[in-house]
C-alpha positions in Angstrom: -16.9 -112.5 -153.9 -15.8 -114.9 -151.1 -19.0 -116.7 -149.1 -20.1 -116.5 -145.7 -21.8 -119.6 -144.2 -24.8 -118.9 -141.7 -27.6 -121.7 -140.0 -30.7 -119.0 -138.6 -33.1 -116.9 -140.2 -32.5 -114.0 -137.3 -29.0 -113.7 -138.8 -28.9 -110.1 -140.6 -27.7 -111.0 -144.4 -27.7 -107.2 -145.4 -24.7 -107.0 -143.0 -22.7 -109.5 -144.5 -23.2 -108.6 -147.5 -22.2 -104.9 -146.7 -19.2 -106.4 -145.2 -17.9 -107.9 -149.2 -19.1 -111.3 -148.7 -22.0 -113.6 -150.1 -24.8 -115.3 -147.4 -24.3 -119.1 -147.3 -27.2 -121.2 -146.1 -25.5 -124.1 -145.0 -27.7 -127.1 -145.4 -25.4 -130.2 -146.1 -27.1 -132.2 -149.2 -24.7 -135.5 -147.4 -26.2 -137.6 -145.1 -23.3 -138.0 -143.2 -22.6 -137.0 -139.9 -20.8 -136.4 -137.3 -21.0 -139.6 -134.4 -17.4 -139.2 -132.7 -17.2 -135.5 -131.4 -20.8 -135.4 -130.4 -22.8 -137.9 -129.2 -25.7 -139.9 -131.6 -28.3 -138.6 -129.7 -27.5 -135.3 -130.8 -29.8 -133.0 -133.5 -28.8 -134.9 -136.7 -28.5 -131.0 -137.9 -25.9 -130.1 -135.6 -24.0 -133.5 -136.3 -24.3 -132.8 -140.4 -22.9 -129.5 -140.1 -20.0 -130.7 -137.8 -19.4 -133.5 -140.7 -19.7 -131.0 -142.7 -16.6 -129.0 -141.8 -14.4 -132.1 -141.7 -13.2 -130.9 -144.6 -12.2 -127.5 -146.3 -15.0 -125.7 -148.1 -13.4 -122.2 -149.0 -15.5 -120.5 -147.2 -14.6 -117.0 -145.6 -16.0 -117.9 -142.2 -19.1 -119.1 -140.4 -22.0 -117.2 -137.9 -23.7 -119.3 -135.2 -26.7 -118.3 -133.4 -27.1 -119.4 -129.7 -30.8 -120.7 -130.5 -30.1 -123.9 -128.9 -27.7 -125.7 -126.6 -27.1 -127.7 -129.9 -25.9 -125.0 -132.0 -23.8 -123.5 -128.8 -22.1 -126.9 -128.8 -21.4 -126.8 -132.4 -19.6 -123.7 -131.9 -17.8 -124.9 -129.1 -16.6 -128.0 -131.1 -15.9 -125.8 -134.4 -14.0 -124.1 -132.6 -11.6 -126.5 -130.7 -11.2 -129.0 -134.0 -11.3 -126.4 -136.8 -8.9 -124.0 -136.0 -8.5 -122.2 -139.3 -11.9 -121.5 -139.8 -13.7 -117.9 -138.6 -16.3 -118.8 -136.5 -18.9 -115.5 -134.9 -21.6 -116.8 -132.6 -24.4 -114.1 -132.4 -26.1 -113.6 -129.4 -29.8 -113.0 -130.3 -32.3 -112.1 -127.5 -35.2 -114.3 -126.7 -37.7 -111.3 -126.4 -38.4 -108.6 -128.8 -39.1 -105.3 -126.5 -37.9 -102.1 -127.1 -34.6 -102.9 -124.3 -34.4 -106.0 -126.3 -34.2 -104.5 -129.7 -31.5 -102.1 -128.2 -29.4 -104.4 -127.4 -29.4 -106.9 -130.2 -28.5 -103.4 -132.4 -25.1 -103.5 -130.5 -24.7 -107.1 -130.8 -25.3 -106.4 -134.6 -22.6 -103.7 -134.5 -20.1 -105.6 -132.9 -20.7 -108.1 -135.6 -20.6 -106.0 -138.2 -17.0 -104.3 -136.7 -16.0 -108.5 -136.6 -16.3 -109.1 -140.0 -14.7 -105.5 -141.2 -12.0 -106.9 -139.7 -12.0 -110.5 -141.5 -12.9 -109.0 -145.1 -10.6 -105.9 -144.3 -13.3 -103.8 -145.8 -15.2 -101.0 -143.8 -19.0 -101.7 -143.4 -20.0 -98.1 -144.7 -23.4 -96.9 -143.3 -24.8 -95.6 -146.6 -24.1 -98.6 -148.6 -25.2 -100.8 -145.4 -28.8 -98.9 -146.1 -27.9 -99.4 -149.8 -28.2 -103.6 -149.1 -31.4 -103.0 -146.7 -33.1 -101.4 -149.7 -32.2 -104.4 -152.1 -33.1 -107.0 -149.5 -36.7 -104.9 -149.0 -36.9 -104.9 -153.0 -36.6 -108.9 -152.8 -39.0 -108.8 -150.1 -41.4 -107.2 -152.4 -41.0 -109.8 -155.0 -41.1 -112.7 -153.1 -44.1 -111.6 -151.5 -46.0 -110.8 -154.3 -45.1 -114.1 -156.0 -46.6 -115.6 -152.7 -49.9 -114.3 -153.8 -49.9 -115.7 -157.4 -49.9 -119.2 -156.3 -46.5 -120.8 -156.9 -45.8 -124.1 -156.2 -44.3 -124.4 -152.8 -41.9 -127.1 -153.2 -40.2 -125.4 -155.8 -40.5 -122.4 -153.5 -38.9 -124.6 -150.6 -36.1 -125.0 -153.5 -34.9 -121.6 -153.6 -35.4 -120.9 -150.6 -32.8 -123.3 -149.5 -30.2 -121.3 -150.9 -31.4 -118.1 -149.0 -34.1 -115.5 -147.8 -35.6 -113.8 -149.7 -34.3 -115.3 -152.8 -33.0 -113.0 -155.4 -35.5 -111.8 -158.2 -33.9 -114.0 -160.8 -34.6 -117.1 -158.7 -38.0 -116.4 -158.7 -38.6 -116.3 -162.7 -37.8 -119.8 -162.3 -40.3 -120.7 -159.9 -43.5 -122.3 -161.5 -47.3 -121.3 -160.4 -50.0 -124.0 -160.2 -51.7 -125.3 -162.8 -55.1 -125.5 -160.1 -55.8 -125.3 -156.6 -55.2 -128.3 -154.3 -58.6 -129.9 -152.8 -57.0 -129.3 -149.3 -55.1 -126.4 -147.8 -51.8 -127.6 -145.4 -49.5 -125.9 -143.4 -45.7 -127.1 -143.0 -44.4 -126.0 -139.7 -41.7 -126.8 -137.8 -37.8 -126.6 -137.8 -35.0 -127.1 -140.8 -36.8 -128.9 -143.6 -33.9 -130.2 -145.6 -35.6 -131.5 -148.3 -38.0 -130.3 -150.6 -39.5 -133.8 -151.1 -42.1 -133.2 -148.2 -43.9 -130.4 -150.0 -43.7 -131.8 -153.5 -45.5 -134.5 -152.3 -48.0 -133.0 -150.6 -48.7 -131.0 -153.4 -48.7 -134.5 -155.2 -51.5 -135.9 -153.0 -53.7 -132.8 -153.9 -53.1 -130.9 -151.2 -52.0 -126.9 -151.1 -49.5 -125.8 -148.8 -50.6 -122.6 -147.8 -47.7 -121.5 -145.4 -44.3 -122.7 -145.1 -43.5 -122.5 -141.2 -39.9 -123.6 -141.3 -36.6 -122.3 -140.1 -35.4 -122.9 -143.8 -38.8 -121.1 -145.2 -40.6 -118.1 -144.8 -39.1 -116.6 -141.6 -37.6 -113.6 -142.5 -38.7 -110.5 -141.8 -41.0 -108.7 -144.4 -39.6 -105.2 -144.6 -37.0 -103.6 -142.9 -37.2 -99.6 -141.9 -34.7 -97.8 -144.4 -34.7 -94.4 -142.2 -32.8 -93.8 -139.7 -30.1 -96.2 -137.5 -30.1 -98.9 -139.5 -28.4 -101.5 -137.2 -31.7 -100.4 -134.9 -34.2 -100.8 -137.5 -32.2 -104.3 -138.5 -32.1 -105.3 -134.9 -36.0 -104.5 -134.9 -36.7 -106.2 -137.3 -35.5 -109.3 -137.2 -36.7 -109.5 -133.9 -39.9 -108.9 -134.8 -39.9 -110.9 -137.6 -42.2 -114.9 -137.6 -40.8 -115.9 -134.4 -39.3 -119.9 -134.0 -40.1 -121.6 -130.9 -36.8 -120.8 -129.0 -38.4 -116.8 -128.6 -41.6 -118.4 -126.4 -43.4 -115.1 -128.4 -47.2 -115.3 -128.0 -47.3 -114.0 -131.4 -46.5 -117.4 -132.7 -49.2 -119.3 -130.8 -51.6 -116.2 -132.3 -50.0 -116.9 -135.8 -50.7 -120.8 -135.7 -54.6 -119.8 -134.3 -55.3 -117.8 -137.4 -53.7 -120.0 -139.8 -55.0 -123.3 -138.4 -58.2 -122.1 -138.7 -58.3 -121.8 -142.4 -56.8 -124.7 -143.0 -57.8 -128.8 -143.5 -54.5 -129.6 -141.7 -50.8 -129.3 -140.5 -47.3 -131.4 -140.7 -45.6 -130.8 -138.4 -41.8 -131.4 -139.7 -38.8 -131.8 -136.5 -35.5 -133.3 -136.4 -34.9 -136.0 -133.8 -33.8 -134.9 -130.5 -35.1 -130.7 -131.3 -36.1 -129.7 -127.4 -37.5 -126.7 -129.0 -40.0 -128.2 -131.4 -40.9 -131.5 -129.4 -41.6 -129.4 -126.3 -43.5 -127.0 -128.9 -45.7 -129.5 -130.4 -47.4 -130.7 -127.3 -48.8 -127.2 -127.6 -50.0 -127.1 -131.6 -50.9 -130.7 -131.1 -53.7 -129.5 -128.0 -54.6 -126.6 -130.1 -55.4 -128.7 -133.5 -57.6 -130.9 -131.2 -59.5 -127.8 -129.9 -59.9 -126.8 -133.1 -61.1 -130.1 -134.9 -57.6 -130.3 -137.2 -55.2 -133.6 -137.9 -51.6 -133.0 -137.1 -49.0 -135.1 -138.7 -45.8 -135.2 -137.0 -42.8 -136.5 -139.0 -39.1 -136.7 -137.4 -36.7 -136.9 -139.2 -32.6 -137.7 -139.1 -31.4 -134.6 -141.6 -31.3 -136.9 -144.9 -31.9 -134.9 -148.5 -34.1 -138.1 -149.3 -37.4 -138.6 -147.5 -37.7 -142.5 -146.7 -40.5 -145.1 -147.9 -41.7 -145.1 -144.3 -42.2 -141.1 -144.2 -44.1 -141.4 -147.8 -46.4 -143.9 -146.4 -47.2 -142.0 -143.5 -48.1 -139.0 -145.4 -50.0 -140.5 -148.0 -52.2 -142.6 -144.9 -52.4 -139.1 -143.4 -54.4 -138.1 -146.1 -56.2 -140.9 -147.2 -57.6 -141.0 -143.3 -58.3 -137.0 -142.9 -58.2 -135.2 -146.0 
């Protein structure tokens, strides 16, 4: 089965899938980027991804989202110096009403009548509700693993490669051995590297809540009656919103979470408009409520550096 790379949680993987191909999360392990086509100032993401491509990678084809003028230029620059390779940019709404949900379900159909054409396969409705009931079934199992305890770095792991993971991933996810002394949420956009948590979990703290694009942001259960490009396009607009929505629901999320909680990192990539503007808001409402923030930015490298560690270990030396 030939792959198909996507970059954002609101893209629909039951619809690939459907289509004959196998979800891709494309998160470069390289360091390398890309410093000629776009400029250095750029999200370090963006630039990876762009490096990335440089070179062949037999994959079927790739799915943008327009979540950022970042990703909108990546598709822009794909496009003009990568020729040969299928590029769909998905345009996915900023609110999540019932007009909103309507018509991201025709955006999802068009997509869906894109890639029939690019796997030469017909997206069949029945076995389209087929996948929705296997992803719900992962769901289910990731969900209740959740509950057990398991250690979130390794979590962060599989997750990298996809969500929700498939049940076999998630035999080989260990639980913990004890509680942490302090409960921490990770929030914030594409944590490449599972380093952060791990050591977290290292200083005796217990991340509670992984609040990441490459975490838990999918949605939780997807209606299997009925329309199900509707109850797709419902659903993963409803799903843990990212900053580009604006959703209240994500401010109310962060309120009850904070709350039970000894602190929050707060994880960005340099130059992320969404999340910088973003954390002058989380940063006001950890004050109000008497919690640290740590705020680490980061250049998209699979190893965390020295200065990052000693950050994070001062962090909670001082407030944990």
């Amino acid at each position: 089965m030939r792959t198909f790379g996507y970059c954002c949680t609101y893209v629909p993987l039951e619809i690939i899938e459907a289509s004959g191909f196998m979800p891709l999360r494309l998160l470069p392990s390289s360091h390398e980027k890309e410093d000629v086509l776009l400029d250095p100032n750029f999200c370090p993401y963006v630039r990876a991804l762009l490096a990335y491509f440089r070179s062949p990678r037999g994959i079927a084809g790739i799915v943008l989202v327009n979540s950022c003028d970042g990703m909108r230029r990546l598709y822009d620059a794909l496009r003009r110096f990568s020729p040969d390779l299928f590029i769909y940019l998905l345009d996915v709404p900023r609110k999540s009403d019932e007009e909103a949900v309507k018509y991201f379900a025709n955006v999802l159909r068009d997509f869906s009548h894109w890639l029939e054409e690019l796997s030469q396969k017909k997206v069949d409705l029945e076995e389209l509700k087929e996948k929705i009931r296997l992803y719900n079934f992962r769901r289910r199992a990731f969900l209740e693993l959740l509950e057990k305890g398991p250690k979130m770095g390794e979590v962060l792991r599989v997750l990298k490669k996809g969500f929700p993971p498939d049940e076999g991933a998630l035999l080989l996810i260990p639980l913990k051995e004890e509680r942490g002394k302090t409960k921490v949420i990770i929030s914030g956009s594409v944590l490449e590297s599972e380093e952060v948590v791990k050591m977290v979990e290292d200083l005796g703290g217990e991340v509670v809540f992984l609040d990441v694009c490459s975490g838990v942001r999918g949605p939780s259960w997807v209606e299997e009656i009925g329309d199900p490009y509707f109850n797709l396009a419902r659903a993963y607009l409803r799903k843990p919103p990212c900053s580009r929505s604006f959703d209240p629901k994500r401010r109310a999320i962060w309120e009850r979470t904070i709350f039970e909680v000894g602190g929050v990192v707060f994880y960005t990539p340099k130059f992320c408009d969404h999340y910088l503007h973003e954390l002058v808001t989380l940063r006001a409402l950890c004050q109000r409520m008497g919690k640290p923030i740590l705020h680490l930015e980061t250049d998209y490298h699979p190893n965390i550096s020295e200065t990052m560690r000693t950050r994070i270990q001062a962090f909670f030396e001082k407030w944990l």
